[in-house]
C-alpha positions in Angstrom: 51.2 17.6 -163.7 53.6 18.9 -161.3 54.7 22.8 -161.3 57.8 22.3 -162.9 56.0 20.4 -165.6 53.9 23.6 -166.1 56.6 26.1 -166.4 57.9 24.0 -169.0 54.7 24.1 -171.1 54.2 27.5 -170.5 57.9 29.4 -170.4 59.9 26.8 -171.8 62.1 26.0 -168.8 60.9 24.2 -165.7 62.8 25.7 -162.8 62.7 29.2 -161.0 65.2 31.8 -159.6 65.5 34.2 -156.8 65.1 36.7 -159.1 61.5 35.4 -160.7 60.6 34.1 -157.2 61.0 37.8 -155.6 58.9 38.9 -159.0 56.2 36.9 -158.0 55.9 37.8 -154.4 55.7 41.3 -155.4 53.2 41.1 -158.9 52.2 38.2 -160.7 51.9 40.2 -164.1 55.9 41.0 -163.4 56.4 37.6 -162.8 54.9 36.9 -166.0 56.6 39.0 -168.1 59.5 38.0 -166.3 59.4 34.5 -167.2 58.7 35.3 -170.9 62.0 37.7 -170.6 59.8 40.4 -171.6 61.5 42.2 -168.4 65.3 42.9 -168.8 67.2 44.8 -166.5 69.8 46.4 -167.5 71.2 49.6 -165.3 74.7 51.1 -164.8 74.1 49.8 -161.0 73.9 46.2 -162.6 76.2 46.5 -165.1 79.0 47.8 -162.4 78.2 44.4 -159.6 78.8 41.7 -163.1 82.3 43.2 -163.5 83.1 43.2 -159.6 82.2 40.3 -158.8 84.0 38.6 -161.9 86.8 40.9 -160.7 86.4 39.1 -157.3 85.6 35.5 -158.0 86.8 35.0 -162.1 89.6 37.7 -162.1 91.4 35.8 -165.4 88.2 35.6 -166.9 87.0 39.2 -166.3 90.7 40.6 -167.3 90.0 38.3 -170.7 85.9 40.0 -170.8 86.6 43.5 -170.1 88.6 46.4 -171.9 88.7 49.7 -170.8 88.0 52.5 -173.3 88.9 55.9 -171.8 88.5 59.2 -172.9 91.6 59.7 -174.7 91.3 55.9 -176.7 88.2 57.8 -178.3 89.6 61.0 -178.7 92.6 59.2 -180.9 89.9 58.5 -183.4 88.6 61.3 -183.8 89.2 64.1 -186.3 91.7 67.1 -185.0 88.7 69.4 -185.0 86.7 67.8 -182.5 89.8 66.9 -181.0 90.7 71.0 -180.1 86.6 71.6 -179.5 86.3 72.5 -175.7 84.2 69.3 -174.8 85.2 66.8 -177.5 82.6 64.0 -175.6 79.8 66.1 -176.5 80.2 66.0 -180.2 78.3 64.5 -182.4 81.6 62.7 -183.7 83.3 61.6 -180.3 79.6 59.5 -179.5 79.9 58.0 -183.1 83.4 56.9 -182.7 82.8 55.6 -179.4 80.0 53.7 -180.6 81.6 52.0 -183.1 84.4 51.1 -181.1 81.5 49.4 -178.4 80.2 47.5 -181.0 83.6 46.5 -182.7 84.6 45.1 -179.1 81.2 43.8 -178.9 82.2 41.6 -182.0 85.2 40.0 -180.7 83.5 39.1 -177.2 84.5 42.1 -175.0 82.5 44.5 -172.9 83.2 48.2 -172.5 84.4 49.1 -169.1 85.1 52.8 -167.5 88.1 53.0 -166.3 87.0 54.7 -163.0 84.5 51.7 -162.4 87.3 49.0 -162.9 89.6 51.2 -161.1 87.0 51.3 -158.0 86.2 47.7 -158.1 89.8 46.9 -157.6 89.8 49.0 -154.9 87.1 47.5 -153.1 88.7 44.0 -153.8 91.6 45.7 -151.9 90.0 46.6 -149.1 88.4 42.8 -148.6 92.2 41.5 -149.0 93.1 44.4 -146.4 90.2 43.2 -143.9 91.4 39.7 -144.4 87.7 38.9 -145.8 89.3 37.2 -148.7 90.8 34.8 -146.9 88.6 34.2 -144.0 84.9 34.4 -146.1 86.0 34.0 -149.7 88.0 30.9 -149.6 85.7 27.9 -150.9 84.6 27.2 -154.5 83.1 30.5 -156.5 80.6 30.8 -158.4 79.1 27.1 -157.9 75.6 26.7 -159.8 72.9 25.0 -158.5 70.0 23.0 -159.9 67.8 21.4 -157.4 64.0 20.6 -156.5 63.2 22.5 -153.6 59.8 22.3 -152.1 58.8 20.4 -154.9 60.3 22.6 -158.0 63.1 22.8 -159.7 65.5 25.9 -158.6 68.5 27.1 -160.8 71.0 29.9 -159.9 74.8 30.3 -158.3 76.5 30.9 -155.2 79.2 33.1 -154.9 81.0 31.3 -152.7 80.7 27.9 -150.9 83.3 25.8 -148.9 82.0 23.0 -146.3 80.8 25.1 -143.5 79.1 27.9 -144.6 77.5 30.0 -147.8 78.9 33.7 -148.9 77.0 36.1 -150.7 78.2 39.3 -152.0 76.7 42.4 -152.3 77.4 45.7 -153.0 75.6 48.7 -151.3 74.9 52.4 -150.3 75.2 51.9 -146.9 76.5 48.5 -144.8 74.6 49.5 -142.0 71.4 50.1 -143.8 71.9 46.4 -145.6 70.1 45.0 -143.0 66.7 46.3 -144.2 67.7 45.4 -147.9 67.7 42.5 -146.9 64.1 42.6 -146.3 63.4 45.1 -148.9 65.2 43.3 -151.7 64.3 39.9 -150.2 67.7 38.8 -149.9 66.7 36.2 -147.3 64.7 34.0 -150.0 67.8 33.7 -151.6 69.4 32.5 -148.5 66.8 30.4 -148.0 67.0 28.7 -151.4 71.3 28.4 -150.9 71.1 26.8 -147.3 68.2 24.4 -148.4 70.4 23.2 -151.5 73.3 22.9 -149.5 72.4 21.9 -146.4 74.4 23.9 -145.1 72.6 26.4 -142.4 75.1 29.0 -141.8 75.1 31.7 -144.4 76.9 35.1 -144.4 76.9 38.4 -146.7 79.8 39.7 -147.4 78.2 43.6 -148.1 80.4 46.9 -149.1 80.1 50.6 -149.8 80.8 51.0 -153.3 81.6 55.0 -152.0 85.3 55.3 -150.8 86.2 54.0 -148.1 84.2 51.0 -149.1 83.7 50.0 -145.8 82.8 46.2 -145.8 80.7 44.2 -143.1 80.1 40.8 -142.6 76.4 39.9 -142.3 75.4 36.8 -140.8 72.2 35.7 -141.6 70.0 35.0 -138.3 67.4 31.7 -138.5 64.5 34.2 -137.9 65.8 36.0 -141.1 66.1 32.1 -142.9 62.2 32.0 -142.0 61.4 34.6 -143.0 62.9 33.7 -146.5 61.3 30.2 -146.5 57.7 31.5 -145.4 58.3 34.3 -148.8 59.4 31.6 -150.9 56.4 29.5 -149.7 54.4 32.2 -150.4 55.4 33.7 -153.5 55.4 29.9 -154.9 52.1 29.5 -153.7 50.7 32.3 -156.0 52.4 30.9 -158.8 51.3 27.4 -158.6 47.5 29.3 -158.3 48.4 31.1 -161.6 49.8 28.7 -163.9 47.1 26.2 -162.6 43.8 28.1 -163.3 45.8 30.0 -166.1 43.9 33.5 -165.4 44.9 36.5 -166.3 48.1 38.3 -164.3 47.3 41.4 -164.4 44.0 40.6 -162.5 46.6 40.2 -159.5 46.1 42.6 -156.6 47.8 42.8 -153.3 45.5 43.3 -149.9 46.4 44.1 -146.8 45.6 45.9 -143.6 48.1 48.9 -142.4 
């Protein structure tokens, strides 16, 4: 039985992602839960890079996804005397109202947005246009999914942005000159490991930016030391799950060891 065969019996699906890739690298009782979607994550962080990059790659579709409540939209529902308190938002009242009107837009297939975030998004968008990174990095086909054996299992996920020559990846961050040790932290390489092999196509670039104004952008080009090193984690973290959904033990026996 091959290994997608087994993820199939056991998870019900038969491929992998970056994202449960880097879980296994790091803990196979993460990678477990993972798989089971027992691990969600869900953070204002995350929630702020959907809408940007639908802003950037599916702007009709994010302007049909997202509506921006602000403060006064809320405030119009509320009754006059929370209206005249001196911090309506912290009533009882304003956080009921604005509730409901999350869940009523929830209904009719819309997500919530701030209107500082979506205002900041478009600004970064600006500032790519400004660099002319739009046109020189973002000018392929977006969002293009992918579902391909690699290395002997089945891999599912998207890229951002692919034309014939090279793959784009964006990524939003603290610091553009500190991105080059997410890259490691985060493993970022696995994924561009896992984009170049699918493609075949060996040059691969990050598009990274500030989400602090400015939002100074850079472009990161990704090294073949860097593509290595993504392969020999890939290898690695597939490794350890071929191991555990072979001999079925138990994750959270997993241990790391290592030498300092």
């Amino acid at each position: 039985m091959n290994i997608s065969q087994q993820l199939q019996d056991r998870y019900g699906k038969p491929h992998l992602s970056y994202s449960s890739i880097k879980q296994a690298l790091d803990d196979i009782a993460r990678f477990d839960s993972y798989m089971k979607n027992e691990i969600v994550y869900k953070s204002d962080a995350l929630d702020f890079g959907t809408m940007y990059d639908m802003l950037l790659f599916e702007r009709e579709k994010a302007m049909n996804t997202y509506v921006i409540l602000d403060h006064e939209a809320v405030l119009e529902r509320c009754s006059s005397k929370t209206q005249e308190t001196k911090s309506p938002s912290a009533t009882n009242e304003y956080k009921e109202v604005k509730a409901a009107m999350v869940e009523e837009y929830a209904l009719k297939g819309k997500t919530i947005c701030n209107p500082d975030d979506w205002k900041k998004a478009n600004e970064m968008i600006e500032r790519l246009d400004s660099c002319k990174i739009l046109d020189s990095y973002f000018n392929g086909d977006y969002q293009v999914p992918i579902y391909q054996e690699i290395d002997g299992v089945l891999i599912k996920g998207f890229i951002d942005c692919l034309s014939s020559d090279m793959v784009v990846d964006s990524k939003s961050t603290r610091s553009v000159d500190g991105f080059r040790y997410d890259v490691n932290k985060l493993s970022y390489d696995i994924q561009a490991y896992l984009y170049t092999k699918a493609t075949g196509i060996k040059t691969f670039y990050w598009v990274a930016q500030e989400k602090e104004y400015p939002y100074l952008p850079a472009v990161v080009k990704c090294s073949e030391e860097t593509l290595f090193k993504g392969e020999m984690k890939f290898k690695s973290a597939l490794s350890r799950i071929k191991q555990f959904v072979t001999k079925d033990t138990d994750p959270k026996s997993d241990f790391l060891y290592y030498e300092v």
